[in-house]
SELOMAR-88693 format. One record per residue: x, y, z of N, C-alpha, C, O in turn. Coordinates in steps of 0.2 Angstrom, whole numbers, plus 2048, in hexadecimal, padded with zeros to 3 digits. Layout:
BEGIN
XYZXYZXYZXYZ...
//
This chain:
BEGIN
4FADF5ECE4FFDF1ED2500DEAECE4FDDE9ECA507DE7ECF50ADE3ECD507DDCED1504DDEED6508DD5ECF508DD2ED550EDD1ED850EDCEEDD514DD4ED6519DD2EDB517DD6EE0517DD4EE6515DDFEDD513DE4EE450DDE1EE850CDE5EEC508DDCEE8503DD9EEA507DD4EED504DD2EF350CDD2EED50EDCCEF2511DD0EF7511DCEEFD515DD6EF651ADDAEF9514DDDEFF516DDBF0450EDE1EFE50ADE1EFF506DDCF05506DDEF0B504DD9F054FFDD4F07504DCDF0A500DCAF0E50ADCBF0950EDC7F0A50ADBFF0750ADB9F09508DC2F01504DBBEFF50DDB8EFC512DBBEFC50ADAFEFA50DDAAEF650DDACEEF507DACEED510DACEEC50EDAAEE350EDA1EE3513D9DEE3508D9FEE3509D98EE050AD95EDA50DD90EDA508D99ED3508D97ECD508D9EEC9507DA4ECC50AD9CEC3509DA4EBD510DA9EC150EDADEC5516DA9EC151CDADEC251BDB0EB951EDB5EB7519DADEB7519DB2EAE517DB7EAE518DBBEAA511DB9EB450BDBDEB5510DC4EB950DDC9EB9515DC2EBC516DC6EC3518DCDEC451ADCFEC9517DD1EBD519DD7EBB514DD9EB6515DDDEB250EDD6EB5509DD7EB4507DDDEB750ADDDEBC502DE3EB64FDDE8EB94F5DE6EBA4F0DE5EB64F4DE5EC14EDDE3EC44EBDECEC44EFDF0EC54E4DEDEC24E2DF3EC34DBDF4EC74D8DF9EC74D8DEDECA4D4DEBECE4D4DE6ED04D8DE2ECD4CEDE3ED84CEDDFEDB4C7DDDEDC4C2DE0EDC4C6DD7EDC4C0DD8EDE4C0DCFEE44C3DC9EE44BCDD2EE84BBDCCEEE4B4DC9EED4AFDCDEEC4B5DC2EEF4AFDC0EEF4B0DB7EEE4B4DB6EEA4ACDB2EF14AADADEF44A3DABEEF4A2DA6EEF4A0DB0EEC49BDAEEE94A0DAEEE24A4DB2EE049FDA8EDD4A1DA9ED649DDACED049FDAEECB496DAAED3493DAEECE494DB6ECF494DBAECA494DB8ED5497DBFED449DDC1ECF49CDC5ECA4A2DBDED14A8DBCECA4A4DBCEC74A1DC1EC94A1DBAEC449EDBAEBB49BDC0EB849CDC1EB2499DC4EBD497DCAEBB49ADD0EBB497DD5EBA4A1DCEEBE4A5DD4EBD4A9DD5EB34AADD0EB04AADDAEB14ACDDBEAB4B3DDEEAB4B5DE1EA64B6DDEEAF4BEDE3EAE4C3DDFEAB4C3DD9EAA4C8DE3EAA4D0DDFEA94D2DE2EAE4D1DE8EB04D7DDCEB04DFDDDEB34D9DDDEBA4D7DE3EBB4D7DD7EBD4D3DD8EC14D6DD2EC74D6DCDEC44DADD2ECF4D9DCEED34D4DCBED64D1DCFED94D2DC5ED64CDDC1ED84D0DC0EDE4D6DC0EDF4CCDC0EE44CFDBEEEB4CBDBCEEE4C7DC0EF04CADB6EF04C6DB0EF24C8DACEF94CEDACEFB4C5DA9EFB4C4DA5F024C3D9EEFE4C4D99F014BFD9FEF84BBD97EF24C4D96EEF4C7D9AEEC4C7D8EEF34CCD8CEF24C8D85EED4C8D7FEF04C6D85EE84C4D7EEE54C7D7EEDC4CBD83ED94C4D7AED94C5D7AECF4C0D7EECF4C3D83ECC4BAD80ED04B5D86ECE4B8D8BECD4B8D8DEC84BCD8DED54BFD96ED24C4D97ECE4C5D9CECC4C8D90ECC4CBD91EC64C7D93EBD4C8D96EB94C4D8FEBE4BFD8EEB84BAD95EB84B8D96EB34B8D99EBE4B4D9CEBD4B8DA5EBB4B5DAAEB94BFDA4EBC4C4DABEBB4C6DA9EB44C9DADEB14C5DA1EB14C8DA1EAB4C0DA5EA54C0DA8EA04BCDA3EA84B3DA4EA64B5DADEA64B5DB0EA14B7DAEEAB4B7DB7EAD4BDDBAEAA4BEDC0EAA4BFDB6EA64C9DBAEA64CBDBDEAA4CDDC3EA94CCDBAEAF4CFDBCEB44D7DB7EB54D7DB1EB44DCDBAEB54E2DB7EB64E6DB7EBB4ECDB6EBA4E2DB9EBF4E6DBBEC84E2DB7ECC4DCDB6ECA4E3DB6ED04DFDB2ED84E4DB3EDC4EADB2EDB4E1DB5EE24E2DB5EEA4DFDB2EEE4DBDB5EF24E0DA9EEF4DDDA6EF54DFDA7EFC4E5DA6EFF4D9DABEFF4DBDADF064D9DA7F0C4D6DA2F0A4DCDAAF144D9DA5F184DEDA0F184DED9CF1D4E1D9FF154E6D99F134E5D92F124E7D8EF164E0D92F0D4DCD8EF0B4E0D89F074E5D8CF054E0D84F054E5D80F064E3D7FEFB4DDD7FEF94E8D7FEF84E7D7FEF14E8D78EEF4EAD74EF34E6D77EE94E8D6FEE64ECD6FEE14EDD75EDE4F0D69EE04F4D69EDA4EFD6BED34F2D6EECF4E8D68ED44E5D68ECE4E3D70ECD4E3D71EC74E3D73ED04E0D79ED24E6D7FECD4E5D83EC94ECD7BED24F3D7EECD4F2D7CEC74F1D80EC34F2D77EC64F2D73EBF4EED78EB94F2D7BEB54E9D79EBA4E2D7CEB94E5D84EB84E4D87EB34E7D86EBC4E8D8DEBD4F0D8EEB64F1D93EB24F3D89EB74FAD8BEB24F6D89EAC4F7D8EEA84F2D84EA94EFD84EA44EBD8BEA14E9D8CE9C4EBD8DEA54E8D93EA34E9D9AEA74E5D9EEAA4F1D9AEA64F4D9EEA84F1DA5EAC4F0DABEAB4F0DA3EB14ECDA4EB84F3DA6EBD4F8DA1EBE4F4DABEBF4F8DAAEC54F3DAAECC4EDDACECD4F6DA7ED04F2DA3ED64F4DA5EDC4F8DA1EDD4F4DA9EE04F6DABEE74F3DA8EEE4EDDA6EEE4F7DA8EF24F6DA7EF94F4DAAF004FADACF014F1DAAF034F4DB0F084EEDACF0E4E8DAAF0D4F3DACF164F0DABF1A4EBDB0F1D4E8DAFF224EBDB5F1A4E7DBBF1D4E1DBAF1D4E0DB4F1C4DCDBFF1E4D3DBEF1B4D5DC3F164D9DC7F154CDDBFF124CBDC5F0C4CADCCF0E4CCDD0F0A4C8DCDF144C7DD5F174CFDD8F154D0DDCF114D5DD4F1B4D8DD6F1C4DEDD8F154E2DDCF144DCDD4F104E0DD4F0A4DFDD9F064E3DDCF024D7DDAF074D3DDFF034D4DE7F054D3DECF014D5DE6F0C4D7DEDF0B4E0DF0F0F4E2DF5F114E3DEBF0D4E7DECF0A4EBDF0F044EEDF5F034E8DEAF004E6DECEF94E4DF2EF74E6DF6EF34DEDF5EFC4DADFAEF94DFE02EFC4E0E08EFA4E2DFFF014E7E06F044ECE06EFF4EEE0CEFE4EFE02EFC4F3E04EF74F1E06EF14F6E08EED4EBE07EEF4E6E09EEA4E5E04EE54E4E07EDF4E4DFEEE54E3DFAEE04DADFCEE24D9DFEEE84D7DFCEDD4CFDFFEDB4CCDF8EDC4CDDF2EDA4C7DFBEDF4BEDF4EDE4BFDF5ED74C2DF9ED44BADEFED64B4DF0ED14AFDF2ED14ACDF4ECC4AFDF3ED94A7DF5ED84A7DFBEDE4A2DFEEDF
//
């Protein structure tokens, strides 16, 4: 999936990174725990989170992760932006739950990680 077909999808926002938006995601992973991030190894990987702070940016730049989806509608920061275009991160929105986004996501066939 693209993330234009992820916005199309899920009805998320693009907040930051439109350079990215024809990019290919070929997995998802969920999760509030960051250290979990850390131990995933994939490419072209969505992050999709409820953790709206500077950690989950710095923890997908740690991961090479260049995708986020903050669920819940969780309110983002300038810095957060700041932070994520610095290191070319696209950044999404969505008032949904992580449940609900995730198996979205997974009925169109984007893959776990796990």
């Amino acid at each position: 999936m693209t993330i234009k077909e992820i916005i199309e999808v899920t009805g998320a926002q693009l907040i930051c990174g439109e350079s990215n938006i024809d990019n290919i995601i070929e997995f998802a992973f969920s999760s509030d725990l960051m250290s979990d991030v850390l131990t995933q190894d994939s490419d072209h990987v969505l992050l999709i989170t409820g953790l709206s702070n500077l950690q989950t940016i710095r923890t997908a730049e740690m991961a090479d992760i260049n995708y986020i989806l903050i669920v819940r509608g969780k309110a983002i920061s300038n810095d957060m932006i700041r932070l994520a275009e610095e290191n070319h991160i696209s950044l999404l929105q969505s008032d949904l739950s992580m449940f609900h986004i995730s198996g979205l996501l997974y009925a169109h066939e984007l893959k776990p990680i796990f």
